[in-house]
C-alpha positions in Angstrom: 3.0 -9.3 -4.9 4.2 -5.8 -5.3 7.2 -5.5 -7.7 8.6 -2.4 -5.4 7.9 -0.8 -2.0 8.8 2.8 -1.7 10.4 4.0 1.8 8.5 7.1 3.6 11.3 9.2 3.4 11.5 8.4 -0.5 7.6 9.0 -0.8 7.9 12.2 1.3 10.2 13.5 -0.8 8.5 12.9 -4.3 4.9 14.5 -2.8 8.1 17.5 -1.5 9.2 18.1 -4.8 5.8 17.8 -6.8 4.5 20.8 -4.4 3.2 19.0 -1.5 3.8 18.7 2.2 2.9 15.4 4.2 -0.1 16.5 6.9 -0.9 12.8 8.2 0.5 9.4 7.4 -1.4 6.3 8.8 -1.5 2.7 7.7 -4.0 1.2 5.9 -6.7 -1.4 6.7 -8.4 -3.5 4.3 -11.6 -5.1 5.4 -12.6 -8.6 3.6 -15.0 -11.5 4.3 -14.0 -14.5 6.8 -14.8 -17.1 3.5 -12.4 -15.1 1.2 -9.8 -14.8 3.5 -10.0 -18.2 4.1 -9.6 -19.4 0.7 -6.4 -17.1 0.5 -5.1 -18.1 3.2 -5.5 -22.0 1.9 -4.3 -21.3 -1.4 -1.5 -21.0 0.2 -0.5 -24.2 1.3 0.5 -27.5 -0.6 -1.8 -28.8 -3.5 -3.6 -31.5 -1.1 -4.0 -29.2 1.7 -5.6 -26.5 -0.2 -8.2 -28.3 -2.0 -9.5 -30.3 1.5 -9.5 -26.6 3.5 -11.1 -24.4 0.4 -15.0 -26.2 0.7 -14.7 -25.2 4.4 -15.3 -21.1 3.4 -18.9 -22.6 2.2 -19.7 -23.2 5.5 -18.4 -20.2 7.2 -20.4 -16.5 7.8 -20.3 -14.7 4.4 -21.2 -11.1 6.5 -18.7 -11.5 8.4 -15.9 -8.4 7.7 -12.5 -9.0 8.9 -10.1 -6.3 9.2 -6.7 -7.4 7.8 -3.5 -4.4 7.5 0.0 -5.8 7.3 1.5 -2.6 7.6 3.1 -2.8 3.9 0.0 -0.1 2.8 -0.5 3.7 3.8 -2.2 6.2 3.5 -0.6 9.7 2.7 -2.4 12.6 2.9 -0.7 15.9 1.4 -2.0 19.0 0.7 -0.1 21.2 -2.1 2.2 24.0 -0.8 1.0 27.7 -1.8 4.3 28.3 -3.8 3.9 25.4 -5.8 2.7 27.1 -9.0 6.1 27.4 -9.1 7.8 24.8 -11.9 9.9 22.5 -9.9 13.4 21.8 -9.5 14.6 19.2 -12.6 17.2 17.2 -12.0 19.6 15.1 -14.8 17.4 12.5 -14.6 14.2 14.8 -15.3 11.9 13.2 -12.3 13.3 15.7 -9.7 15.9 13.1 -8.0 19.4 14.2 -7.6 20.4 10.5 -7.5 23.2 11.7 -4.9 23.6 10.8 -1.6 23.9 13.6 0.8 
């Protein structure tokens, strides 16, 4: 479980102020086995329903690759401005971030 999930303006906006400039943004995919998925997905369900469903993976094709996005990963690809040998801006809070709504 991830503790915080950053908006793509907010992400944007930190690779802007570090010296970078957003060229692509795509989700991710992550690519698992059918038996490992499985046995996530059982785990998740009530004690007595998990443990008869788990033993089933055994039986299922190990090579087979599954791909699995959500849409809660990206991908950011940035590429660093040519004025950004330049020290950035500093704001109160010394990260950059004004804090302000504008």
């Amino acid at each position: 479980m991830h503790l915080q999930y950053f908006s793509r303006d907010f992400f944007e906006g930190m690779l802007a102020r570090a010296g970078y400039e957003v060229v692509h943004v795509t989700g991710y995919t992550h690519y698992a086995t059918l038996p490992y998925l499985w046995r996530k997905a059982a785990a998740q369900l009530p004690g007595g329903f998990a443990a008869l469903l788990t033993p089933l993976a055994r039986i299922m094709p190990s090579a087979l690759i599954v791909p699995v996005s959500f849409g809660d990963v990206k991908l950011f690809i940035a590429r660093k401005h040519h004025d950004a040998d330049a020290a950035p801006e500093q704001a109160p809070d010394g990260l950059g971030f004004s804090h302000q709504s504008d």
